[in-house]
N, C-alpha and C positions, 0 to 999 in steps of 0.2 A: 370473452377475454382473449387478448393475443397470446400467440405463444412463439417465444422468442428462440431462436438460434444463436451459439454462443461464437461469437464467429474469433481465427487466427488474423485476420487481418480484411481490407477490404477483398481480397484476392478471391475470399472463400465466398463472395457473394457470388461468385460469376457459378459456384455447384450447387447455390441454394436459390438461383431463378434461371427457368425456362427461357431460353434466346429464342425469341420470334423474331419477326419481321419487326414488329412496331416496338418502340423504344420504354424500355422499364424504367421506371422511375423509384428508387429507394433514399429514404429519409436517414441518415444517421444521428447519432446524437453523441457527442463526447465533450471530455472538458481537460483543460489544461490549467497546469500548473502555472508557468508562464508563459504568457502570449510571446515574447517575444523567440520562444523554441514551441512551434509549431512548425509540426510535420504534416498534417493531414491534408490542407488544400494540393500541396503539391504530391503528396501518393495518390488522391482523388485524382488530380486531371493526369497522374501517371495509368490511372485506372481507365479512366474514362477512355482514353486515346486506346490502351488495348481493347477494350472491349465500348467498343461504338453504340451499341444496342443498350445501355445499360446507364441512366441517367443520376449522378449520387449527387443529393440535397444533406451536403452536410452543414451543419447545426449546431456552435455554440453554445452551449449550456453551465448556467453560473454553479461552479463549485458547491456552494455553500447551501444550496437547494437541490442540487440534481438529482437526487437519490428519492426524495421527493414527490418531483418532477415525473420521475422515471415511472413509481409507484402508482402515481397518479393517472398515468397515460396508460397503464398495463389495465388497471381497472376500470377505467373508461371505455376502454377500448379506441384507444388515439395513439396506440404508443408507438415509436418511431422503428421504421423495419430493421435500423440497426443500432448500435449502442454499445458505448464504452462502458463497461462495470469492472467492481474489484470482484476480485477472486471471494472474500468475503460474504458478499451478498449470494452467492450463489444457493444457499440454503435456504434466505426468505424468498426468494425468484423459485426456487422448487415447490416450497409454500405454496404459493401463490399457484401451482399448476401453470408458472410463466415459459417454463425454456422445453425445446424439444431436442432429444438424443442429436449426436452431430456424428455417430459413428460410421453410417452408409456413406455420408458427406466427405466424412475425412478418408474414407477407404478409396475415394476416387480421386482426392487430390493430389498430383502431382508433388504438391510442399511438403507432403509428410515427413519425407525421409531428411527434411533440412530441421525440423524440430528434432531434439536431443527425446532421449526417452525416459529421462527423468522428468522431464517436463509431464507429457502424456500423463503419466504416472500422477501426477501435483494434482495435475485437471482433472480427474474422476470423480467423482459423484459416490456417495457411500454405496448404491446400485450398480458399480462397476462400468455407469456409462458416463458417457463425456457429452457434458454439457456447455464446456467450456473452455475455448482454446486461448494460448498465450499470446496477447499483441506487443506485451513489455514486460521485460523483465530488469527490477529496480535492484542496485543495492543502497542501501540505509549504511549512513556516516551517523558517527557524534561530531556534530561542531564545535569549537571549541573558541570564545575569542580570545587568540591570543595577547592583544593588548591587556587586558584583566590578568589573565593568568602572568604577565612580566609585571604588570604594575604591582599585582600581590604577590609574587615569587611564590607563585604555584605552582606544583609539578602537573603535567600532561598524565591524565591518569592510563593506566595501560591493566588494573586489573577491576574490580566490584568493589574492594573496599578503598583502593585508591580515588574512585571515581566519588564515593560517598564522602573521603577524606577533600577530594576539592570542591564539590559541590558544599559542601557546609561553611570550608574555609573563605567562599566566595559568595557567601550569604552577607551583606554588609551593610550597614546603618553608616553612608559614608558618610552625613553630613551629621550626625550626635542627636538626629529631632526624636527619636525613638520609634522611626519608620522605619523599614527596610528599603533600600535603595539598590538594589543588586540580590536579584535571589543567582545562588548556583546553577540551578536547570531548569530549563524549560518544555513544560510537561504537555502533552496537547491530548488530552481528555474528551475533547467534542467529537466529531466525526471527525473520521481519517488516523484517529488515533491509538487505536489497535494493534495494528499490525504492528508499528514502527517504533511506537512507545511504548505500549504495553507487551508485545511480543518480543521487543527486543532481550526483554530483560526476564520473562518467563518461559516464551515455547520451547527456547533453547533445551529445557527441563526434562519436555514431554518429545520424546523417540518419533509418537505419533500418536497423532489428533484423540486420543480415547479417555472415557472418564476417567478410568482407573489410571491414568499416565496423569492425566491435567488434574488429579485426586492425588499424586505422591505428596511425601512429603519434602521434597525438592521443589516440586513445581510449586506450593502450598507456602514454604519457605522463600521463593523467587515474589511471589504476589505479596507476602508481605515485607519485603521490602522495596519493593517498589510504592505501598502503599506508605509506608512509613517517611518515606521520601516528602511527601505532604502532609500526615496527621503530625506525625512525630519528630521528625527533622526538620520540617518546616523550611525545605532548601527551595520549594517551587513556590512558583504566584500563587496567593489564594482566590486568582481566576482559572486555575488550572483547569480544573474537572469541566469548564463550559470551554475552554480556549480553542480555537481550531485554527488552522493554516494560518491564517492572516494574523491573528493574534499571537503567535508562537514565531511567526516570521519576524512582525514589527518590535517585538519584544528582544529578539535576537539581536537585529538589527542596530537599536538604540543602545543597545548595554543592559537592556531591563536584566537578563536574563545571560549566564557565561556561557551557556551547552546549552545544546538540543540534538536530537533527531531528526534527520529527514534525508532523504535520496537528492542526488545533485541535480537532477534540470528544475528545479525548482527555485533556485537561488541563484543571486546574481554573484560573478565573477567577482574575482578578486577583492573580496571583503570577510571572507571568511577562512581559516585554517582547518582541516580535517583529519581525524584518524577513523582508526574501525570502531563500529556499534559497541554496545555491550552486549556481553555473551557470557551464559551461565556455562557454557560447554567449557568442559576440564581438561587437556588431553593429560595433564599430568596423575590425575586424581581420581579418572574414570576410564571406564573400559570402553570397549569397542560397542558403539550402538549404546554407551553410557552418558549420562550427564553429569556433571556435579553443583553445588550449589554454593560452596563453600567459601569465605569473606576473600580468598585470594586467586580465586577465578579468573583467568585472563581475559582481556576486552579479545573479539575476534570478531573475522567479518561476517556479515550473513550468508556470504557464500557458503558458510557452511551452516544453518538454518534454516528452520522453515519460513519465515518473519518473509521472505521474501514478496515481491505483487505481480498478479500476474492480470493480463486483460483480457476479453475477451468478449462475445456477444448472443443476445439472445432473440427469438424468433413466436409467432404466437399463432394460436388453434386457427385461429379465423379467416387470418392471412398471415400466411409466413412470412417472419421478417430475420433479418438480420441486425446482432447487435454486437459492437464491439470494444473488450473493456483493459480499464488500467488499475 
């Protein structure tokens, strides 16, 4: 099986192969949100021009499989030398015996000192090593359409129980058939929907990552109401739990749905309004390195969260590769 390097950017390939004479050739694999905001052809032939020796076969890979894909090429032994992943996978990629340390690697890269050290910090590995460096880093909006929120004179929510009070108000049977024609939020449940949907509204809880934190009864409190949000409120599609990108975008998009989550290159221009996420973070109500949970919680951005994404890439035993993620 390969075992993958988690690579900061294409730059870090040039410390994870050998320059010889004859010309290297590395496979990447990543995927975008939308096509029409890619960046990677042009840092590739930015790459390629500095570093001549060094041939990169980047590679397209559809969303909605790639994770997959990816899995499937790791236990094959086919998997691509480098590779865009979320920061999330990095647990089952350890699994697997897929990625190898990147700290000799980062000790010699010149880029280090342009990474923040909170980052470094994000990227470690419960072993204290890094296996994973940042290519992106996203913040997550609530969308909101404001056409619905004027046409039902709904206020712009700005705390938890506000957001609950328009998501419900915006739940609507416009046409009298006894269907719902407008749920309040849209919830994305499938892949991709962790971090930005369900972290939005829980990790804030948890200080950091540990059972006993993601066990309080804050964070415990935070999970159910996000779940209630679908058993009991009944403000989301009852495709929620399956819904992913495409289904939570086009739902947005049509009116199915008034709010969502998600980070902006993924959406087009001027059709939608934004403020910040929702955030169980208290300043008024908790202390320093505290969270609170409580109905009038203020919305806040994930800047100050761990909900954040981070990419990077991984590399494998047999032949070391690079892989880089979002």
């Amino acid at each position: 099986m390969k075992k993958f390097i988690l690579a900061v950017s294409l730059c870090v390939v040039a410390l994870a192969t050998s320059a010889t004479a004859a010309q290297t050739t590395i496979r990447y694999w990543y995927h975008t949100d939308n096509p029409d905001i890619d960046t990677i052809p042009e840092l590739v032939a930015k790459f390629e021009k500095e570093n001549p020796d060094i041939k990169v076969n980047a590679e397209t890979v559809a969303w909605n499989s790639y994770y997959d894909n990816l899995y499937t090429s790791i236990i094959g032994g086919n998997a691509p030398d480098a590779a865009m992943v979320k920061l999330q996978s990095m647990p089952q990629l350890l699994e697997m015996e897929a990625l190898e340390p990147l700290d000799d690697y980062i000790a010699k890269w010149p880029g280090k000192a342009d990474i923040l050290d909170d980052l470094w910090n994000v990227m470690k590995a419960p072993d204290g090593k890094t296996y994973l460096l940042p290519l992106q880093y996203i913040v997550s909006y609530l969308y909101y359409r404001a056409d619905l929120f004027r046409e039902h004179n709904v206020k712009v929510p700005t705390t938890k129980a506000e957001f609950l009070a328009a998501a419900k108000a915006l739940t609507l049977d416009t046409d009298k058939d006894g269907d719902i024609d407008i749920y309040g939020y849209g919830f994305r449940g499938a892949i991709g929907g962790a971090q930005e949907h369900w972290g939005a509204f829980v990790l804030p809880n948890a200080a950091e990552m540990t059972t006993e934190q993601l066990l309080s009864d804050d964070t415990i409190a935070a999970n159910q109401f996000l779940i209630d949000l679908f058993r009991k409120d009944k403000v989301v599609p009852p495709s929620a739990p399956n819904d992913g990108f495409n289904e939570v975008t086009t739902a947005f998009r049509t009116g199915l749905t008034a709010m969502t989550i998600h980070h902006p290159p993924a959406w087009s221009r001027n059709w939608a309004t934004k403020s910040p996420p929702p955030s169980c973070r208290s300043p008024t109500t908790a202390g320093a390195g505290q969270t609170s949970a409580t109905k009038n919680t203020p919305f806040s951005s994930l800047r100050r969260t761990r909900t954040r994404r981070g990419n990077g890439s991984p590399s494998s035993r047999r032949r070391r590769t690079t892989t880089a993620s979002s």
